[in-house]
C-alpha positions in Angstrom: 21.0 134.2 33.3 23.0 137.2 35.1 21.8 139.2 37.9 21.9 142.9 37.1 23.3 145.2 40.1 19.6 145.8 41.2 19.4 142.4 41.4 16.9 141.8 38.4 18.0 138.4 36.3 18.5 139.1 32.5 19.7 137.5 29.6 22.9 138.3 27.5 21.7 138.1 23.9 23.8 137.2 21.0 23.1 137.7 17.7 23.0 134.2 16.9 20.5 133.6 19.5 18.6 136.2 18.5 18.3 135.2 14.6 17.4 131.3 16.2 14.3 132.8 18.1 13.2 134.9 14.5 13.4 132.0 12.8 11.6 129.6 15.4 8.9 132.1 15.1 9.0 132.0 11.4 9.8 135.9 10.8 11.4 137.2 8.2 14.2 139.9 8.8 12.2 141.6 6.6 9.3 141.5 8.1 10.8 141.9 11.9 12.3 145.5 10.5 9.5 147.9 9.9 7.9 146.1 13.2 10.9 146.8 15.2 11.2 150.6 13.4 14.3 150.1 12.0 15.5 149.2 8.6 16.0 145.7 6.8 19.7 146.7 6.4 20.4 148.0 10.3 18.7 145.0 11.8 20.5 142.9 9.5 23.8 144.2 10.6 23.2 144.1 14.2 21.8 140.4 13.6 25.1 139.1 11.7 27.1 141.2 14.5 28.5 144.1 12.4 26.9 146.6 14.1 25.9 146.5 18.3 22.5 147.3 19.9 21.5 145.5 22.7 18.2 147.4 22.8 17.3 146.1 19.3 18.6 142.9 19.9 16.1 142.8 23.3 13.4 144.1 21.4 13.6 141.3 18.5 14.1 138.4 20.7 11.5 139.5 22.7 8.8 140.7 19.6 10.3 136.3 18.0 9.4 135.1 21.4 6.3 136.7 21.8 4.8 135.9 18.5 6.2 132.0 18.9 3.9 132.3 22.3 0.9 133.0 20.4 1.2 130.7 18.2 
């Protein structure tokens, strides 16, 4: 964890990290894409680190770790 200058805590998120969680929670890239509003091909980029987006990798680790919670 890192504190953020307001003070908040947050989590640096790697793509590696990120693919773990997706795969924990049993979600396709395929799937995660249209749910996330991007396409197969971007997120699949951004997950093998070719392309950088810290938003989307927030909002797939968070959309893997929400979907392992309800399960």
């Amino acid at each position: 964890m890192t504190r953020h200058s307001n003070g908040h805590k947050y989590q640096i998120l790697t793509p590696s990290k990120v693919k773990t969680a997706l795969r924990k929670a049993g979600i396709p890239q395929l799937q995660a894409a249209p749910l996330l509003g991007v396409t197969f091909e971007h997120l699949n980029r951004v997950l093998n680190g070719h392309r950088e987006s810290q938003s989307l990798l927030r909002r797939t680790f968070d959309l893997a770790t929400r979907e392992t919670s309800n399960a």
